[in-house]
C-alpha positions as CSV (number, residue, x, y, z in Angstrom):
1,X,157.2,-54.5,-54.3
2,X,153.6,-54.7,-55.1
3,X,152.4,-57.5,-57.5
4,X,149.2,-56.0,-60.0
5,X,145.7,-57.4,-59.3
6,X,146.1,-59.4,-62.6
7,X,148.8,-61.6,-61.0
8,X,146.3,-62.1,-57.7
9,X,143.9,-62.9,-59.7
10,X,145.9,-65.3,-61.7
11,X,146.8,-67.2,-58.8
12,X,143.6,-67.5,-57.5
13,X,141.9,-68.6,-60.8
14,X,145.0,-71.4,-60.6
15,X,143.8,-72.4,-57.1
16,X,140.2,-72.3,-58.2
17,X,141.1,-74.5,-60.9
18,X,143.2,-77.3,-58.8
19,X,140.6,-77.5,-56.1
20,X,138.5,-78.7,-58.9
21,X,140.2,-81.2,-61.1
22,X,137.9,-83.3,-62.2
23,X,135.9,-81.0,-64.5
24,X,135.9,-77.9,-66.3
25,X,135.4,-74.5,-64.7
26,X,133.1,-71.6,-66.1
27,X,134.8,-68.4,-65.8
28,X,131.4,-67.1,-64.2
29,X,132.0,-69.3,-61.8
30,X,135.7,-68.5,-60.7
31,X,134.6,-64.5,-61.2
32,X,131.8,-64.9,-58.5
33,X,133.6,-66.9,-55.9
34,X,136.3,-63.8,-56.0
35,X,134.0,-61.0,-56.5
36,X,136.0,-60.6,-59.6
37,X,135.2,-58.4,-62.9
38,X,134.4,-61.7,-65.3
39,X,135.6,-59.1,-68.4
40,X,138.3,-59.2,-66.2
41,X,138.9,-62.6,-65.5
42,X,139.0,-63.6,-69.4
43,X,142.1,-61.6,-69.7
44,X,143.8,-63.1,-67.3
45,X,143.0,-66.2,-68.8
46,X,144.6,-65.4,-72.3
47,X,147.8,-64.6,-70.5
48,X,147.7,-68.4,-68.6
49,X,146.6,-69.9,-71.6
50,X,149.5,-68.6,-73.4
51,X,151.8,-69.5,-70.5
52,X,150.4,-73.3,-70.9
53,X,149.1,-72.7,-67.4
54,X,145.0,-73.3,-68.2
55,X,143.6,-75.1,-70.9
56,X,140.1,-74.1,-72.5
57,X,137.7,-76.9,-73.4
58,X,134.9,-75.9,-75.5
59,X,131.2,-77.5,-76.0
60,X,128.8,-77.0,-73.6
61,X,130.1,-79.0,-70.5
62,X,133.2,-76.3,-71.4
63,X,135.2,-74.4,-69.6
64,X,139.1,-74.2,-68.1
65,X,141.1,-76.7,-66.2
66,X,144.7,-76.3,-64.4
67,X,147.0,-77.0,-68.1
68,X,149.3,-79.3,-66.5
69,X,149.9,-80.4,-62.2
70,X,149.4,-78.3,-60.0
71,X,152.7,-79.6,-58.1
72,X,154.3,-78.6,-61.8
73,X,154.0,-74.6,-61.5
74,X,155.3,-72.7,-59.0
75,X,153.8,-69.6,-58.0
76,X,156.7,-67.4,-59.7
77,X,155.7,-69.3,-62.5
78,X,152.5,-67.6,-62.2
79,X,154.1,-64.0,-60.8
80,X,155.9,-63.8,-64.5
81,X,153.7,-64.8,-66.4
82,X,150.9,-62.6,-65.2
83,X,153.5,-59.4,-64.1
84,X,154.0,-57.0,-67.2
85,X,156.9,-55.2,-65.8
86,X,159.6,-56.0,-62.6
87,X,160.6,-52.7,-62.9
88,X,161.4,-51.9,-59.5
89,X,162.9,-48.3,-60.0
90,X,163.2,-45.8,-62.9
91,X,166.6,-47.1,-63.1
92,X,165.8,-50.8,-64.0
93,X,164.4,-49.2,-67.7
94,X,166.7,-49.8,-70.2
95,X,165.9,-47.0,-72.2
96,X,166.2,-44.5,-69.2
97,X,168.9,-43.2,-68.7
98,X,168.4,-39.6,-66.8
99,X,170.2,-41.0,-64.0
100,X,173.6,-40.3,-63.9
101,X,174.3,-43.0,-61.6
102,X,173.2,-45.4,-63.8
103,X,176.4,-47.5,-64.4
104,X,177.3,-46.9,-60.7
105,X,174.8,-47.5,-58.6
106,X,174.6,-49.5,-55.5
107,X,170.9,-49.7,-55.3
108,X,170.1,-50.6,-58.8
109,X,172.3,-53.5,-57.7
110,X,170.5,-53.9,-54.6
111,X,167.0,-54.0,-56.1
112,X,168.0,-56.6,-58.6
113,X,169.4,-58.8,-56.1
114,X,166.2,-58.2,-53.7
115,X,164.0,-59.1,-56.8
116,X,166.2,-62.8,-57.6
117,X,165.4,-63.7,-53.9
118,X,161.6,-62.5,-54.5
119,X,161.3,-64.8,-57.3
120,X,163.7,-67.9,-55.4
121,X,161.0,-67.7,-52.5
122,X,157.8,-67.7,-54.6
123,X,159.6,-70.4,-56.7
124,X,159.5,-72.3,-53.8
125,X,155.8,-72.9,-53.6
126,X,153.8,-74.6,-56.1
127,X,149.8,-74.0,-56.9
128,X,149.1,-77.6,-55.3
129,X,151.1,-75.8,-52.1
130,X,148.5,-72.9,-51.9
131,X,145.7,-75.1,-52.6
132,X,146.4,-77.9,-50.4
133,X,142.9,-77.9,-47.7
134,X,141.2,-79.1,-51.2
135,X,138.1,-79.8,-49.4
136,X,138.1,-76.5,-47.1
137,X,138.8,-74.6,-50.2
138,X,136.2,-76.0,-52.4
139,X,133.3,-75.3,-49.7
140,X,134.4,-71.8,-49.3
141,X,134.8,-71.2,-52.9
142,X,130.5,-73.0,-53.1
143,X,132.0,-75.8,-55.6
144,X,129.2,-78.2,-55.4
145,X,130.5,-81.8,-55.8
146,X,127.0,-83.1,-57.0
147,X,127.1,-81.1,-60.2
148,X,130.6,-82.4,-60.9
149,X,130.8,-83.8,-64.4
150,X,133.7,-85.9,-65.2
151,X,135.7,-85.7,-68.1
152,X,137.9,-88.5,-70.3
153,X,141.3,-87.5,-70.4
């Protein structure tokens, strides 16, 4: 299985974000400490907006900021949310059915049960999990703390 570059993305952006709690992030920002396409990276942002994963703050201190703990979402939070598809196989398409295996077939079994212990493992693992050297993170990803600006929740 290979995850899309929205969903690495997606994490990252999430880790970017819960390094850096106490203030909004420019999307410039998080697209240069990647080397990420900023076009790119609003996208991706829609989709965790809509997912209640990132918030948007607007004005011009704006910005984005992790939507909720980052010990509250798990990285197969993030992994459906970001995936458009889990369609391991042909097979796995509904509206296929050129197979005439289909209603038989040990691998379609296989694959689905391979994808629910995918999903179990990443579910196991939370944002504040992947970002948990805060202060390593934060001077790799060139997040200054002087320019901090705190906001009133």
């Amino acid at each position: 299985m290979r995850l899309t570059q929205q969903t690495n993305y997606a994490v990252r952006a999430l880790m970017y974000c819960a390094v850096n709690p106490d203030k909004p992030s420019k999307v410039a920002d998080i697209a240069a400490s990647f080397d990420m396409s900023e076009t790119h990276l609003f996208k991706i942002m829609k989709v965790l907006v809509d997912a209640n994963l990132i918030k948007t703050i607007r004005g011009r201190n704006g910005g984005v900021m992790i939507a909720r703990p980052p010990e509250q979402i798990t990285v197969g939070e993030v992994v459906r949310a970001a995936e458009e598809s889990f369609l391991l196989a042909e097979c796995f398409d509904s509206g296929r059915k050129d197979c005439p295996l289909i209603m038989s077939c040990g691998f379609n079994g296989l694959l689905h049960e391979a994808l629910e212990a995918f999903m179990e493992v990443l579910d196991t693992k939370s944002i504040a999990d992947l970002a948990e050297d805060r202060f390593g993170m934060r001077e790799l990803l060139k997040i200054d703390e002087g320019q901090a600006i705190k906001i009133s929740a």
